[in-house]
C-alpha positions as CSV (number, residue, x, y, z in Angstrom):
1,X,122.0,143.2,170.8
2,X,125.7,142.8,170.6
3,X,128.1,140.2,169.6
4,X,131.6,139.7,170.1
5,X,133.2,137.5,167.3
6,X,136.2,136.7,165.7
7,X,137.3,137.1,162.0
8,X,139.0,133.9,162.6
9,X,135.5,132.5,163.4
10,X,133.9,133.1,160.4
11,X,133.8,131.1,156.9
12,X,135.9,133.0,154.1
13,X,132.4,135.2,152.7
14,X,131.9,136.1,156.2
15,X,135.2,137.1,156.8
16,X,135.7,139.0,153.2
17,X,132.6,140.7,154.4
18,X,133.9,141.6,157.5
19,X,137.5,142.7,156.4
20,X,136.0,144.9,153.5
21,X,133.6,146.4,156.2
22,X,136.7,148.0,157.9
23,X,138.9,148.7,155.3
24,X,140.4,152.6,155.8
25,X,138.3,154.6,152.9
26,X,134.9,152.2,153.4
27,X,131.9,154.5,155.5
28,X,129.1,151.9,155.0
29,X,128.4,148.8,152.9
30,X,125.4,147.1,151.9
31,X,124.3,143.9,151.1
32,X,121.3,143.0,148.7
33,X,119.9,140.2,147.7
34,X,121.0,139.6,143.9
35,X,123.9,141.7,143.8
36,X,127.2,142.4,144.2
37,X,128.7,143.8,148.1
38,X,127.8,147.7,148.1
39,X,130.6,150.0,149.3
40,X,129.8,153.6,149.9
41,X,133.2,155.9,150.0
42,X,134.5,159.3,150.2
43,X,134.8,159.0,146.5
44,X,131.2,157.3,145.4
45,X,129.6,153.9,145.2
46,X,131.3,150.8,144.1
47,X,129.9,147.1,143.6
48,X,132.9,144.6,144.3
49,X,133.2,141.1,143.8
50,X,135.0,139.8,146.4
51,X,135.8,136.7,144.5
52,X,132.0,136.1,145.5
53,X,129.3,135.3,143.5
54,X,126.2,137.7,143.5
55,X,124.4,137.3,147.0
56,X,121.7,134.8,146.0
57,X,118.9,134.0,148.7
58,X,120.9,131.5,150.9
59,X,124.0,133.1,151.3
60,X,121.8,136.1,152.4
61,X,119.9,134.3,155.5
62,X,123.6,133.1,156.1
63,X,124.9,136.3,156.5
64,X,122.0,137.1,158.7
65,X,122.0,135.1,161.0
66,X,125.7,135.4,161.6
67,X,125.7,139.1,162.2
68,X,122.5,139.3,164.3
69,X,121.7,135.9,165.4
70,X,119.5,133.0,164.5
71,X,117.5,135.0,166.7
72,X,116.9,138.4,165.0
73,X,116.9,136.5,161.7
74,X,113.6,135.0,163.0
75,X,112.2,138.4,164.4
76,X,113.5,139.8,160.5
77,X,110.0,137.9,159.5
78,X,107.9,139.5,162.0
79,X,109.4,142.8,162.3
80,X,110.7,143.5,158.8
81,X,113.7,146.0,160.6
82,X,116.3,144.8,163.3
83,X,119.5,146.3,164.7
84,X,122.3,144.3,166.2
85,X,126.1,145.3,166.6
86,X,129.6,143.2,166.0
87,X,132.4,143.7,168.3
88,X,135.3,142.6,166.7
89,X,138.4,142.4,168.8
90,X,141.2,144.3,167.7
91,X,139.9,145.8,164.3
92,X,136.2,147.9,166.4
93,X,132.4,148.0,166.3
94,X,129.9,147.3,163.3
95,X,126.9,148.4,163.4
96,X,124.5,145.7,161.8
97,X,121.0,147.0,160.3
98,X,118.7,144.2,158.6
99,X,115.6,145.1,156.8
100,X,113.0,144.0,154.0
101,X,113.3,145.2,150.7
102,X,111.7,144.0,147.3
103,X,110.3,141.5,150.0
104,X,113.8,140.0,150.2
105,X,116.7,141.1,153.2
106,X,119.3,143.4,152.9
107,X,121.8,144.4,155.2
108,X,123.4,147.4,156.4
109,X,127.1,147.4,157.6
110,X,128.8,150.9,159.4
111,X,132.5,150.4,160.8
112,X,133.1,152.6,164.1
113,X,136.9,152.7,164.6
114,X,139.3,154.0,167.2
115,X,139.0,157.7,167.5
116,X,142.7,159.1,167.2
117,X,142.1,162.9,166.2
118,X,142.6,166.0,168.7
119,X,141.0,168.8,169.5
120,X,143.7,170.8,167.1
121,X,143.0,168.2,164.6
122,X,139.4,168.7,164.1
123,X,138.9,172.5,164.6
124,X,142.6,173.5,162.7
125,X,143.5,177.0,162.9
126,X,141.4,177.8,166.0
127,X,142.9,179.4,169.1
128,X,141.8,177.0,171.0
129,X,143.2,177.5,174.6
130,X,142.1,181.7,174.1
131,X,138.6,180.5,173.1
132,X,138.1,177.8,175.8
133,X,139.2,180.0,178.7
134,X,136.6,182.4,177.6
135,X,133.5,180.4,178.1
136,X,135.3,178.9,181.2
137,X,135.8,175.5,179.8
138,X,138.3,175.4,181.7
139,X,136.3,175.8,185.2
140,X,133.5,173.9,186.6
141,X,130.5,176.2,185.6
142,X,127.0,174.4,185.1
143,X,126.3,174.5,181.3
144,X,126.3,172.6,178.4
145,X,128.8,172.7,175.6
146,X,126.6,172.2,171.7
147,X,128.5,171.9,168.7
148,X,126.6,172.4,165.6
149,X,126.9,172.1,162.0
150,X,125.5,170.9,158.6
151,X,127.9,167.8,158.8
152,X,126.8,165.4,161.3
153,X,130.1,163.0,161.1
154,X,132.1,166.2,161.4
155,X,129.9,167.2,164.7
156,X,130.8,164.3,166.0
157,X,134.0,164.1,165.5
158,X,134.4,167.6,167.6
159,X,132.1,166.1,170.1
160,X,134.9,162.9,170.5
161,X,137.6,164.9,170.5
162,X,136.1,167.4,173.5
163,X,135.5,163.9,175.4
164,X,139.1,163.2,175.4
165,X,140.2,166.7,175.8
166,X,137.7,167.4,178.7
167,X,139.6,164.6,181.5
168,X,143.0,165.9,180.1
169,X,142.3,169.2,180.5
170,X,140.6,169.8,184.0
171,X,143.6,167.1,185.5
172,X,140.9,165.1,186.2
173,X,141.7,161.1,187.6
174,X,139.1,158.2,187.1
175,X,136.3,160.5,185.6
176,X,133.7,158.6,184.1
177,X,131.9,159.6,180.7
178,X,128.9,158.2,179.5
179,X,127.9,159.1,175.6
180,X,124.3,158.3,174.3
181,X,124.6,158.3,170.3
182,X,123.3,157.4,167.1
183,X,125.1,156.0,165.3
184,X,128.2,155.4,167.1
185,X,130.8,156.3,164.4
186,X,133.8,156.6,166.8
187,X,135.2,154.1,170.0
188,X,136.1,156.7,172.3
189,X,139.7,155.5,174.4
190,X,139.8,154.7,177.8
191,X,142.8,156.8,179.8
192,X,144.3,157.3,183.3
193,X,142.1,160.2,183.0
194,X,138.6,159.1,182.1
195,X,136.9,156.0,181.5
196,X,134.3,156.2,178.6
197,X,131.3,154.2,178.6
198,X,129.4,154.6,175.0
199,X,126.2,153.8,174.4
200,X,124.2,153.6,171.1
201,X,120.5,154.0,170.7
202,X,118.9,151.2,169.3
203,X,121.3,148.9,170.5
204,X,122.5,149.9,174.1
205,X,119.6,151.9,174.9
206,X,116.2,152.3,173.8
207,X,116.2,156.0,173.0
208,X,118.3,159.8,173.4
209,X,115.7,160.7,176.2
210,X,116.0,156.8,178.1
211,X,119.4,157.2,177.9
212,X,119.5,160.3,179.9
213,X,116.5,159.2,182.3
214,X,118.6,156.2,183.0
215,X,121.4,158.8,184.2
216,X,119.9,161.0,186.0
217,X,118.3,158.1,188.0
218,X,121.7,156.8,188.5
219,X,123.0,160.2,189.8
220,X,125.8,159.7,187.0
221,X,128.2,162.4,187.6
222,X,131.3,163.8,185.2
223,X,130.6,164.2,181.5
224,X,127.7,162.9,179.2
225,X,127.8,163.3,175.3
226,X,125.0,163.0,172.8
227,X,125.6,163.3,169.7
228,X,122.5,164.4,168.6
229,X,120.3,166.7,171.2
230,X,117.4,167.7,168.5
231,X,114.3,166.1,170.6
232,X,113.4,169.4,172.5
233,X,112.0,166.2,175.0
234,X,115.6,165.5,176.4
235,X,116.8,168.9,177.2
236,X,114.8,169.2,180.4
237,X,116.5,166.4,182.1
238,X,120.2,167.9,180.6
239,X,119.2,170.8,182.9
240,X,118.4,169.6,185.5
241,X,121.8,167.5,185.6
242,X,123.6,170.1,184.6
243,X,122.7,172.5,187.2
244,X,123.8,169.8,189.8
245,X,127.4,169.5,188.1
246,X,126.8,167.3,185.1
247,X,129.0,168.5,182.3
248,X,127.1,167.8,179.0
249,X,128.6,168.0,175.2
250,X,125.9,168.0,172.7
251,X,125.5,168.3,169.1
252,X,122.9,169.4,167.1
253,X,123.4,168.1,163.7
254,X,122.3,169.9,160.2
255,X,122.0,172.9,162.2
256,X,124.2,176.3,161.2
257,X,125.1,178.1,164.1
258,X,122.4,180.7,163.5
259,X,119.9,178.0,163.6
260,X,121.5,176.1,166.7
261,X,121.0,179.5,168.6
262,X,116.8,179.9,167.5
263,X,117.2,175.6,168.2
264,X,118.7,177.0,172.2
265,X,116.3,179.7,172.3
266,X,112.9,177.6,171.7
267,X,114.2,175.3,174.6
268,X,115.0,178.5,177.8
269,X,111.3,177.8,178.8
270,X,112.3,174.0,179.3
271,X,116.1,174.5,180.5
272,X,116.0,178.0,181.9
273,X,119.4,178.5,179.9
274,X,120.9,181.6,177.9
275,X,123.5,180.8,174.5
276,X,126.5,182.8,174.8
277,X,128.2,183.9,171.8
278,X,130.0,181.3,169.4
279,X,132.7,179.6,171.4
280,X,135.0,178.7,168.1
281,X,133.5,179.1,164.5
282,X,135.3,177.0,161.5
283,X,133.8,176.4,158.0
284,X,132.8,172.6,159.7
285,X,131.6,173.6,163.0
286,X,130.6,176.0,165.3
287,X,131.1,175.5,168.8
288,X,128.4,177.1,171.8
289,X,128.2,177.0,175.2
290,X,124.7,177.2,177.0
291,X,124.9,179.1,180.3
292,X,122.3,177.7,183.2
């Protein structure tokens, strides 16, 4: 489930909480019952105060049931694990995970901010317009675009930026794109180009492989992105939309490009599909495009 609120709507621990959450150099922060706020950063782990007093019991339920609802703090009880989402106008997306542990709740906090990086930005030192022409990016061929690599956030990352790039590039007006991800680090803008509809599992949709029945029920034309294409279950469907003019982007995270390829190769009796060579190789990421 996801709610919109305010910061102005919420008492000052709330609102620390909040503001803290989606401070510049914070990835995640976690709340436990008897200590101090949890920040994980670039640089480490840090406990901060917050001019807050350890979170005892109560102040715990409290921040429960304002980030998921007096209803998922009830289902907390039966189902000791429950995802929810903030939308917070003008500052993003939080993902919200609440679980059980030392019998007592904890939260889970994960910013997703404005994406503002570019292609150039996130593969530097590429020649990017060389490389794209040669696996006909530029063209409307039936295939699927997988970016792989042993750092998921930096796999996405590429995967946002080719979203963006895609509608710029081909001139398109009014595309629609549709991503299916977990977790849903990045809020994709909407252009004159392309209007981007994101979707999270757990939250938006039940899983990677409902997300892509749901589209290729709906006929959903343009571009789809998933961030994470590992379950060898979903890559049937991606051919068969492909093949009809889908344009897919798809990462497989934790995978070198050597692996990605044996990944692509156990899947041609599913997807009927043969990897060309790398499409751009940095130390981060390696880029592939599947012809079908």
């Amino acid at each position: 489930m996801l709610k919109t609120v305010t910061l102005l709507s919420q008492d000052l621990s709330e609102r620390a909480i909040l503001q803290r959450a989606f401070t510049d150099d914070v990835e995640e922060m976690i709340l436990v019952t008897g200590s101090f706020p949890i920040t994980r950063t670039a640089n480490g782990i840090s406990n901060l105060c917050l001019d807050m007093e350890r979170i005892n019991p109560a102040l715990m339920t409290k921040f429960t049931r304002a980030f998921l609802g007096e209803t998922g703090l009830e289902a907390l009880a039966v189902v000791p694990m429950q995802v929810g989402g903030l939308s917070i106008p003008g500052q993003g997306r939080l993902h919200v995970s609440a679980f059980l542990q030392r019998g007592a709740p904890a939260i889970f906090l994960r910013a997703s901010r404005p994406f503002q990086k570019t292609l150039q930005d996130v593969l530097p030192g590429a020649n990017l317009d060389a490389c794209l022409a040669h696996l006909s990016y530029n063209e409307q061929v039936p295939g699927v675009y997988v970016v792989a690599g042993k750092v998921p956030e930096n796999v996405h990352a590429v995967l946002a930026a080719l979203v963006i790039d895609s509608a710029a590039r081909h001139g398109q007006q009014g595309a629609m794109t549709m991503t299916i991800e977990h977790p849903l680090r990045f809020l994709i803008p909407h252009s004159r180009e392309q209007v981007v509809l994101q979707r999270e599992v757990g939250i938006d949709v039940e899983s990677f492989l409902a997300g892509i029945k749901q589209a290729e029920l709906a006929s959903l034309q343009g571009t789809i992105m998933i961030n994470n294409a590992l379950d060898a279950d979903i890559w049937p469907g991606i051919a068969r939309m492909a093949i009809l003019g889908t344009r897919f982007l798809v990462g497989l995270p934790t995978l070198s490009a050597h692996e990605a390829q044996i990944f692509l190769a156990e899947q041609r009796s599913k997807t009927a599909s043969s990897c060309t060579t790398s499409l751009v190789q940095t130390d981060a990421v390696s880029v592939l495009f599947c012809r079908l």
